[in-house]
C-alpha positions in Angstrom: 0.0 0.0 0.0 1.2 3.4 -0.6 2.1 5.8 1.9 2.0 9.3 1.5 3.3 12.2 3.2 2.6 15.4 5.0 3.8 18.8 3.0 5.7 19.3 6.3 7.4 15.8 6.3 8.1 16.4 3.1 9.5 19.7 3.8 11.8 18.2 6.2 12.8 15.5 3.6 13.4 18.1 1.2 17.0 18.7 0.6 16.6 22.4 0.9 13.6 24.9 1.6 13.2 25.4 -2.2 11.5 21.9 -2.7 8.6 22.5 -0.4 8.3 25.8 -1.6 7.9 24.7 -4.9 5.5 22.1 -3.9 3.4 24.8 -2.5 3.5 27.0 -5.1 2.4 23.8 -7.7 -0.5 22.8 -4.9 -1.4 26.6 -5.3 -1.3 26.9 -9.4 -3.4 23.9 -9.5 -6.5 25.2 -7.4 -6.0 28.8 -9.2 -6.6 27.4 -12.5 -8.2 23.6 -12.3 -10.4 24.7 -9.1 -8.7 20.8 -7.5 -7.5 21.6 -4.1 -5.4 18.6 -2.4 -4.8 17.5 1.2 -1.2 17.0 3.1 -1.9 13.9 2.3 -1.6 13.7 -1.0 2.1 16.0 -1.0 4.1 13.1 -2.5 1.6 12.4 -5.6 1.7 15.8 -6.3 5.7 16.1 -5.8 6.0 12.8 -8.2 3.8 15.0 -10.4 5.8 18.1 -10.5 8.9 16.3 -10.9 7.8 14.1 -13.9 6.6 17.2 -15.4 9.5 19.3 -14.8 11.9 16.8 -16.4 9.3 16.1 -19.2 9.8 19.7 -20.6 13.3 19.8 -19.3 13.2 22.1 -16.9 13.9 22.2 -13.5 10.9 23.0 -11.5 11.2 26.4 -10.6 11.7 27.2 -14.2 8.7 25.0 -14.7 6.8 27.1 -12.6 7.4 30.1 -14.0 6.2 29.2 -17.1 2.8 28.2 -15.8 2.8 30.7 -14.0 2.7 33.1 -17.2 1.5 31.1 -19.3 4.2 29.9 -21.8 3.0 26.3 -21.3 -0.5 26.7 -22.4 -1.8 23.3 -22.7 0.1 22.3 -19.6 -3.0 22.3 -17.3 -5.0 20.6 -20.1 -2.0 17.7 -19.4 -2.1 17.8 -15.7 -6.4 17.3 -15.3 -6.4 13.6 -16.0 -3.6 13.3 -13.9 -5.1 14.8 -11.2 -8.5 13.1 -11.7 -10.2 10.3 -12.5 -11.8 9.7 -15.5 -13.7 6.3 -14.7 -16.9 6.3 -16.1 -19.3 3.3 -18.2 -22.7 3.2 -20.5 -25.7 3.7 -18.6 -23.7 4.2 -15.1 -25.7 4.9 -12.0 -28.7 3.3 -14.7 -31.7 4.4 -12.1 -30.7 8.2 -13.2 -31.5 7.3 -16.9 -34.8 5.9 -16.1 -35.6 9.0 -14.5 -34.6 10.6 -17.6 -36.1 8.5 -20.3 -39.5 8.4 -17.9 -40.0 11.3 -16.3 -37.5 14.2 -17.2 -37.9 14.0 -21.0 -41.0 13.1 -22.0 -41.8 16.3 -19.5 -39.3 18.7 -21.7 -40.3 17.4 -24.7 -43.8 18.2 -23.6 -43.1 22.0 -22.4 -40.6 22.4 -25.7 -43.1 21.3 -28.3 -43.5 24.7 -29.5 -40.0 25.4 -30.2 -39.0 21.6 -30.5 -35.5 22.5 -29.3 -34.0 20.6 -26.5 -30.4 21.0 -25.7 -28.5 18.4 -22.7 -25.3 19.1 -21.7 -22.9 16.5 -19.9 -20.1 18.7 -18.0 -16.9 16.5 -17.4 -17.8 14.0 -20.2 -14.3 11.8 -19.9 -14.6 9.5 -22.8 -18.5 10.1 -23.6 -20.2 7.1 -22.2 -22.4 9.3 -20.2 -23.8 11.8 -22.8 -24.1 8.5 -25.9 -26.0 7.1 -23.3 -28.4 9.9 -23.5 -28.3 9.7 -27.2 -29.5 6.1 -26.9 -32.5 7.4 -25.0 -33.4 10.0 -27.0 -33.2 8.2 -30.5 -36.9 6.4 -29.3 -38.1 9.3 -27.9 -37.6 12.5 -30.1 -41.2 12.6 -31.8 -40.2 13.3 -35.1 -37.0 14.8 -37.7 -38.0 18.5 -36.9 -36.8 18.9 -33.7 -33.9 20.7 -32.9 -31.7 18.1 -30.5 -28.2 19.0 -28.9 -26.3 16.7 -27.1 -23.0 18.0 -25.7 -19.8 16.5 -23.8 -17.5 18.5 -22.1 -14.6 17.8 -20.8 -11.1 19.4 -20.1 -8.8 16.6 -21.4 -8.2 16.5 -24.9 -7.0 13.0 -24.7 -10.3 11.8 -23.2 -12.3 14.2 -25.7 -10.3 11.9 -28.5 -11.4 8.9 -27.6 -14.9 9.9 -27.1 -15.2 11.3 -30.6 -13.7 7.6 -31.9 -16.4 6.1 -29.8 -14.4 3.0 -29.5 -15.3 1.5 -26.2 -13.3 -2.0 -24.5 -16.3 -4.3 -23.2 -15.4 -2.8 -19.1 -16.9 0.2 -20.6 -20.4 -1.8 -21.5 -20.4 -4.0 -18.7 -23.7 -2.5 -17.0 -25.2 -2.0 -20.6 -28.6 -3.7 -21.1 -27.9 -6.9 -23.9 -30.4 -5.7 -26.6 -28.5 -1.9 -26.4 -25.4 -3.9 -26.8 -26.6 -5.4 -29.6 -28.3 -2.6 -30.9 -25.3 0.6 -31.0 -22.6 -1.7 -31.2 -20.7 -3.5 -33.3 -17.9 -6.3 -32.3 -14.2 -5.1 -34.1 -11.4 -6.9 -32.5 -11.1 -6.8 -28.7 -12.9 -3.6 -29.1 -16.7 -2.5 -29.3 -17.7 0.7 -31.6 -20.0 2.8 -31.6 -22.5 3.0 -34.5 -22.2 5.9 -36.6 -25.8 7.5 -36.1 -25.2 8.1 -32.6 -21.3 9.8 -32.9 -23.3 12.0 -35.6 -25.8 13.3 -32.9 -23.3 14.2 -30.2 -20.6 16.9 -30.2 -17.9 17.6 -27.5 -15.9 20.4 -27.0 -13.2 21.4 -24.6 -14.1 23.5 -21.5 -12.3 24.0 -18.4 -15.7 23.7 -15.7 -13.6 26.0 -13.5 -13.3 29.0 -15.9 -16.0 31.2 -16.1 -16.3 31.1 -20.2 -19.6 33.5 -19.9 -19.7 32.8 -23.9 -20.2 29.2 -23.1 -22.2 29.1 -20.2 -25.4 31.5 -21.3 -28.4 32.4 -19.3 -30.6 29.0 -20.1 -28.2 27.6 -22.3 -29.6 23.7 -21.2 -32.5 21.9 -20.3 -30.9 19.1 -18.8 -27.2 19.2 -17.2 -25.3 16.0 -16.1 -22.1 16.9 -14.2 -22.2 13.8 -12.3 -18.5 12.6 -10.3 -16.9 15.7 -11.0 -17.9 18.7 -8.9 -16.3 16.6 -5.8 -12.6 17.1 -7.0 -13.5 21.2 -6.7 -12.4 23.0 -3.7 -15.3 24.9 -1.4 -15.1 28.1 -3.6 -14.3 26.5 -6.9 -17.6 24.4 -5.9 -19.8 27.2 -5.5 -18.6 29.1 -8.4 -18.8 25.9 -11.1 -22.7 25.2 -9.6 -24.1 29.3 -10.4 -22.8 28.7 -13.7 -24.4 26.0 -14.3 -27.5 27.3 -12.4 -27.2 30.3 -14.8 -27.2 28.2 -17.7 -30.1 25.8 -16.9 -33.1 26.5 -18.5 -35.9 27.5 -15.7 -37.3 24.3 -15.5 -34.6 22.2 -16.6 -33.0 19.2 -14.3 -29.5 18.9 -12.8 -28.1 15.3 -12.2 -25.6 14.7 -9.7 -23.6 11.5 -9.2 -25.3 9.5 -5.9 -22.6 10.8 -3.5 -23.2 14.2 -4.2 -25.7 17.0 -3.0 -26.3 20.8 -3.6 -27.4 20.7 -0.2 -25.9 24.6 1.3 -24.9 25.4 -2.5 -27.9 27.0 -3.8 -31.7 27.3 -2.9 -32.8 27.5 -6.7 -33.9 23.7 -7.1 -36.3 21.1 -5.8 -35.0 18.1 -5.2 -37.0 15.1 -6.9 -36.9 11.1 -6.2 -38.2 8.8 -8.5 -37.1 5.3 -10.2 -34.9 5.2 -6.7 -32.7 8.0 -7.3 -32.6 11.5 -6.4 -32.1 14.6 -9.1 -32.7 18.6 -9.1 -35.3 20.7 -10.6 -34.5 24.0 -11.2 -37.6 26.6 -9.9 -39.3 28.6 -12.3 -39.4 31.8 -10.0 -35.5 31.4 -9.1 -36.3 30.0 -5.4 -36.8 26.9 -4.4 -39.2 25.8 -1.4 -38.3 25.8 2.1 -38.1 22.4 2.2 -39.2 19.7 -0.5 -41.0 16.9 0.7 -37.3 14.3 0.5 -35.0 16.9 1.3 -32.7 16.5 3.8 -33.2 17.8 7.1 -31.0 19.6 9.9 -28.7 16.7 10.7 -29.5 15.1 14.2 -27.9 15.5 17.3 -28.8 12.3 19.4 -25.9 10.5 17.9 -23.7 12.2 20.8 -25.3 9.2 23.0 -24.4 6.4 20.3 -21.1 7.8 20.3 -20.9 7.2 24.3 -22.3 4.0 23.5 -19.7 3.3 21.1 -16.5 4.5 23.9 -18.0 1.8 25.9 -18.2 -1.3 22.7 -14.7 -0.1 22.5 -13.6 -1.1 26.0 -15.0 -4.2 25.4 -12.9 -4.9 22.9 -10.1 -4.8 24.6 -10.2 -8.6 25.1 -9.4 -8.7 21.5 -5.8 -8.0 21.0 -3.0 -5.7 22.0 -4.5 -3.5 19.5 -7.7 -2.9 20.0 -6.7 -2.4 23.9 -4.3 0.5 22.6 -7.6 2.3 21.9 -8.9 5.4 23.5 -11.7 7.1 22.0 -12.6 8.6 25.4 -10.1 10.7 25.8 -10.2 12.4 22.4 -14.3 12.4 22.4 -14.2 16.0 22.0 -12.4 15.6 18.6 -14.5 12.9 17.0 -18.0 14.8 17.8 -16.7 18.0 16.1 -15.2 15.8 13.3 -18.5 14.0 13.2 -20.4 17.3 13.0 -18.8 18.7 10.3 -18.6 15.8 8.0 -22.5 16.4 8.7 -22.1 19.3 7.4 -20.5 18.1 4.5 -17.6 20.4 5.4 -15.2 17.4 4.6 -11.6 18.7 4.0 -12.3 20.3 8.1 -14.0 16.8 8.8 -10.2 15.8 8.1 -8.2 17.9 9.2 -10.1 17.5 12.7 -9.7 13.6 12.6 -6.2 14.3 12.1 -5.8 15.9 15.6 -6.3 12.6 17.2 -3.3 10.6 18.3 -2.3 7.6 16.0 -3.9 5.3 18.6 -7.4 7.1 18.4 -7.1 6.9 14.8 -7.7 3.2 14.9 -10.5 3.1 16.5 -13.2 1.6 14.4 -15.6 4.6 14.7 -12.7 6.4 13.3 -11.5 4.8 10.2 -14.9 4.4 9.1 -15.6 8.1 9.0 -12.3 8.3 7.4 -13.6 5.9 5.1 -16.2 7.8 4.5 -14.3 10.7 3.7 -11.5 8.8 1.2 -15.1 7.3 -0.5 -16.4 11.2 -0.7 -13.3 12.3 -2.6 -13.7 8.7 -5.1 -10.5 7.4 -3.7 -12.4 4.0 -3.6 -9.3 1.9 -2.7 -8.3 4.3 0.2 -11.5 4.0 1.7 -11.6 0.2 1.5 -8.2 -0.3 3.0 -10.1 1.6 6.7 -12.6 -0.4 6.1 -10.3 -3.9 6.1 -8.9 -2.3 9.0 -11.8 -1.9 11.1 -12.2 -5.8 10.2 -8.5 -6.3 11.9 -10.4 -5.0 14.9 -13.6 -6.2 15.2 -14.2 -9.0 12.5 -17.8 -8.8 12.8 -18.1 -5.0 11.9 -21.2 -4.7 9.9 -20.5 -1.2 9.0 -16.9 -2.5 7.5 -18.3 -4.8 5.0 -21.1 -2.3 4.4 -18.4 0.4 3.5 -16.5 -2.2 1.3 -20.3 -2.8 -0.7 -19.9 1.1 -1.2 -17.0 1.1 -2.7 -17.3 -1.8 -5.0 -20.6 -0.2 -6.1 -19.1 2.7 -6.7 -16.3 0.5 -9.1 -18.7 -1.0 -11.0 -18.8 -3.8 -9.5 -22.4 -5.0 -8.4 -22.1 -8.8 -7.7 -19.2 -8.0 -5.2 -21.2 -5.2 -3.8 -24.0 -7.2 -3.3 -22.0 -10.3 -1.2 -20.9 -7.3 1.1 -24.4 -6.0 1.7 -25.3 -9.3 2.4 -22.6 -10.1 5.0 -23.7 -6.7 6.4 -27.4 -7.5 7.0 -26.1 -10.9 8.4 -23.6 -9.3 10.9 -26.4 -6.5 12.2 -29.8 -7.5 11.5 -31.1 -3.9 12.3 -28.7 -2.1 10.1 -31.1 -0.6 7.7 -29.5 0.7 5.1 -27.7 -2.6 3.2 -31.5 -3.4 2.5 -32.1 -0.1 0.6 -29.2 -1.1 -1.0 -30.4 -4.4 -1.8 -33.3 -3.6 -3.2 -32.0 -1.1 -5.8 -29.8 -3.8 -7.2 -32.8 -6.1 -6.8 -34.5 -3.7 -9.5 -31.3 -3.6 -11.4 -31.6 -7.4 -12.6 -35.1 -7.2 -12.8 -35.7 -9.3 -9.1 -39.6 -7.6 -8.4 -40.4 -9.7 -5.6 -36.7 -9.1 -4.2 -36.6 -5.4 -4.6 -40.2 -5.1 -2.9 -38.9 -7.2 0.5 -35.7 -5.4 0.8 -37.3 -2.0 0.4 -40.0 -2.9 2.9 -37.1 -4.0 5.2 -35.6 -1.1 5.5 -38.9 1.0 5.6 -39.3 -1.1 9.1 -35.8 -1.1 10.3 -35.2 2.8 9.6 -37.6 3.3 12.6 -34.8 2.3 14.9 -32.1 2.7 12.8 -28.9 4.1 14.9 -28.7 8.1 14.5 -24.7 7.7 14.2 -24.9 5.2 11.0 -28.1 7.3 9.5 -25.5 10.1 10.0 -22.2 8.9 8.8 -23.7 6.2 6.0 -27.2 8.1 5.1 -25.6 10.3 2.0 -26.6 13.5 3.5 -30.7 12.4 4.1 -32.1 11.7 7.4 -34.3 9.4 8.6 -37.6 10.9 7.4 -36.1 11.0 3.6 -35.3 7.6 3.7 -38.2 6.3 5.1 -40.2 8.8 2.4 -38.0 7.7 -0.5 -38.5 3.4 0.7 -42.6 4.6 0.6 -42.3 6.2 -3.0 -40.1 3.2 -4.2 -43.0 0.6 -2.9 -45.7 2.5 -4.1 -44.3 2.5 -7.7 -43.5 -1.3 -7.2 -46.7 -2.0 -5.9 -48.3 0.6 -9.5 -46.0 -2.0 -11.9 -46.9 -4.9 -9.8 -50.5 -4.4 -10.8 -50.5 -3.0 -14.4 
């Protein structure tokens, strides 16, 4: 496993004061112009970076610097984004989204737009363009007829990734969640390769655009009806954030939608949409009038307090774990319970880079307790560093072998790899570990829907509706996505009612 380093270790390491200051000023070019800001933790990736890149243009890196500084390597940041990103995406990723879409989102636009039959969908950080041809496969059945005036648009800030979209030449990991008859359908079998048939290229463009510039030419007043930037606003900085989203904002159409990858939220961004839940997935509606309601009826509430007593609770499990091993006994939660509530609090908050920096201030000891790693865990699976999060979560295992919440963290991150018959064993060895832990079910049930299991995805949904009664405020609060209690139980009701509507048509 690799280990990274502090700025400040690596300061110390440095052979003179020039390195770190360097580092610094490369940590500080990149959030300037990409809007990425990185932790301590990640010093030595970005030193490796710097380095590589310094001898690439041979230069040394002060003279490397300088030049990106003013600008004499002008497609140098264009060469940094992937490196600084990932770009992992698939056909019909997240598929619950693009029901939403084909059932509910279009056929309502197409209805609204049917005077001036124009309808324009924009996918903002595009990578290689599985997202936005996956729209183009929707809206080949569902356009009404030749007249209308369709754009589909990928944008993306790597001109590598925006060349392979424009091929649309895909390997089969990029189809492996695509329904058989679409596979069969927009595809055709060349080599160990799958492309892309010809219509479809023809009906999407993609362009170059750098989401953290403010390119007012680009991003006009109600520019899109629909806006996917889904897995990319959470490599932005606070500010960078906030900036990216009232573009966008600015550039949906009144009532257009906003789509969000599942770990994401607008939640303290912007009061101009109304979130919406249908097909098991949550999206954004923008407000006519500008101003969204005080509350829609699945929004998330003011984050609970009660879990200050499951946290006591918790200091006590961990003294009983001290039969366990030397190093579960070398635990002491107690003693820094003042740091993990306010750590706790603001990941509630979803002020995650403080969330850190506050788990941080616990000794190494208190950094192994299992309440700990898993909100780290949390934290590494918020910034997609799905391998870093599942390396806390084997390590609450070391601890405590039967830690429900371990396996259920390991589901989350498989999940979020693609990987749905490995996500599924680990939400299954998490409802077997704690039969009250609610939230595996939920999980259950959606991939129930996935592969078409009706009878499945009805009993896990009704599960959790029953078990999110009781359901521990700590887990609601560190594993609910942002939602409370209430919105999951009201999401589980609108899921069963739409079960129970297909279950009798």
């Amino acid at each position: 496993m690799t280990t990274t380093r502090s700025l400040d270790e690596a300061a110390a390491l440095a052979p003179d004061p020039a390195a770190a200051e360097a580092l610094a000023r490369f940590r500080d070019l990149v959030l300037r112009r990409l809007g990425l800001e990185f932790q301590d933790r990640q010093a030595a990736m970005l030193d490796e970076l710097l380095q590589r890149r310094s001898t690439w243009h041979r230069l040394t890196p002060e003279s490397y610097l300088n030049a990106l500084h003013t600008d004499l390597l002008p497609h140098e940041f264009e060469a940094l984004a992937p490196e600084l990103t990932t770009a992992e995406t698939y056909f019909f990723r997240n598929i619950e989204q693009f029901h939403a879409l084909r059932e509910r989102v279009l056929p309502e636009l197409l209805h609204a737009r049917r005077y001036t039959r124009s309808l324009r969908i924009l996918s903002a950080g595009c990578a290689s363009g599985e997202e936005i041809y996956t729209v183009a496969m929707l809206m080949q059945d569902l356009t009404p007829d030749r007249d209308w005036d369709i754009s589909l648009l990928g944008v993306d800030l790597n001109p590598e990734v925006l060349r392979r979209a424009r091929s649309g030449r895909y390997t089969s990991w990029s189809l492996r969640e695509t329904p058989e008859n679409a596979r069969h359908r927009w595809f055709r079998p060349e080599g160990s390769e799958f492309v892309l048939d010809p219509k479809l290229r023809a009906a999407v463009r993609f362009e170059m655009i750098n989401l953290n510039e403010p390119a007012p030419h680009f991003w006009r007043p109600g520019a899109f009806d629909v806006i996917f930037a889904r897995n990319v606003l959470m490599y932005f900085n606070r500010a960078a954030l906030h900036d990216a989203v009232a573009r966008m904002t600015q550039a949906l159409a009144p009532d257009g939608y906003f789509f969000l990858g599942h770990s994401e939220s607008l939640r303290d961004l912007t009061r101009t949409f109304q979130l919406c839940h249908t097909h098991g997935t949550f999206y954004y509606r923008r407000c006519e009038g500008g101003a969204a309601p005080a509350r829609p009826a699945f929004a998330p509430a003011a984050p609970s307090t009660a879990w200050v007593e499951t946290i006591d609770r918790s200091s006590e499990r961990v003294r009983d774990l001290t039969a366990t091993g030397p190093a579960a006994a070398a635990i002491t939660l107690p003693a820094a319970i003042d740091h993990f509530e306010e750590a706790l609090d603001l990941f509630a908050q979803e002020r995650f880079e403080a969330a850190d920096a506050c788990l941080s201030q616990l000794d190494s000891d208190c950094r192994r307790h299992p309440d700990a790693l898993l909100l780290r865990a949390m934290l590494r699976l918020h910034d997609g560093e799905f391998s870093a999060a599942e390396d806390l979560a084997h390590e609450v295992l070391t601890h405590d072998v039967r830690s429900a919440a371990a396996h259920y963290v390991i589901a989350l991150c498989r999940e979020s790899n693609g990987d749905g018959q490995a996500a599924l064993h680990r939400f299954e060895q998490a409802c077997r570990l704690d039969s009250g832990f609610a939230l595996p079910h939920l999980h259950r049930g959606r991939l129930a829907r996935q592969r078409g299991d009706a009878k499945a995805h009805r009993h896990e949904l009704a599960r959790a509706l029953d078990l999110l009664e009781h359901e521990s405020p700590q887990r609601l609060l560190m594993f609910g996505g942002g939602f409370d209690r209430i919105a999951l139980q009201n999401m589980c009701r609108s899921e069963l009612r739409a079960a129970e509507g297909r279950k009798t048509r």
